[in-house]
FILO-619867 format. One record per residue (C-alpha): x, y, z. Coordinates in steps of 0.02 Angstrom, whole numbers, padded with zeros to 5 digits, always signed. Example, Ala and Ser with C-alpha at 12.3 -4.5 7.8 and 13.67 -1.06 7.14 Angstrom:
# residues 2
+00615-00225+00390+00684-00053+00357
***
This chain:
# residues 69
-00726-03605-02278-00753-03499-02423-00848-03334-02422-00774-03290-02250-00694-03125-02343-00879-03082-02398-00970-03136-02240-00841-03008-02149-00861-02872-02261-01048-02865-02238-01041-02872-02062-00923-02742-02051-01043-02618-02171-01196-02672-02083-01142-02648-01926-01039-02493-01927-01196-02417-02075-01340-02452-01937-01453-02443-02102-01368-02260-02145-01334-02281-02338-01207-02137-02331-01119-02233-02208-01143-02402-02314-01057-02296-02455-00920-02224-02336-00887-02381-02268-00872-02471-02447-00751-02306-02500-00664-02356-02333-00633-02533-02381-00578-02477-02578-00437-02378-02504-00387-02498-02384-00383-02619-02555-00524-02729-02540-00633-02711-02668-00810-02785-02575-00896-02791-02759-00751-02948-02810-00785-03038-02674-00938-03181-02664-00976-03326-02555-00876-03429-02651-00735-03320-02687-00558-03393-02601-00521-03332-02441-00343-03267-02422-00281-03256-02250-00199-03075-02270-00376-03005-02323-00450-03085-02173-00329-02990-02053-00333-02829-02166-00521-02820-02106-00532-02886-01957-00393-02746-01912-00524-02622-02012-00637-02698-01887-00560-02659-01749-00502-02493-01802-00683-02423-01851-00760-02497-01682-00850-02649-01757-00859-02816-01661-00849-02972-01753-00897-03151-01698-00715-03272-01651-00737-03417-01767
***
């Protein structure tokens, strides 16, 4: 299903910002030195399974709950 790496990104900035852009931008810094750049990915960019456990361990680090597929 590509776009899985995008649709997680933006649930994890949406949920952990709460509408807060400085936490929208701390959460994107977050991500960049973690290595995921969320600006390269689209909803029809690949989706590589080590990115998609890289943030849903982000995820669970930062408090965020995401949906079981």
């Amino acid at each position: 299903m590509p776009g899985k790496i995008k649709q997680l990104i933006d649930t994890i900035i949406t949920d952990r910002a709460n509408g807060n852009k400085l936490v929208i931008h701390l959460t994107r810094a977050k991500l960049m030195l973690k290595g995921i750049d969320p600006d390269i990915y689209s909803e029809t960019s690949e989706d590589y399974p080590n990115v998609i456990r890289q943030l849903k361990s982000l995820a669970q680090e930062i408090g965020v709950t995401l949906k079981s597929d």
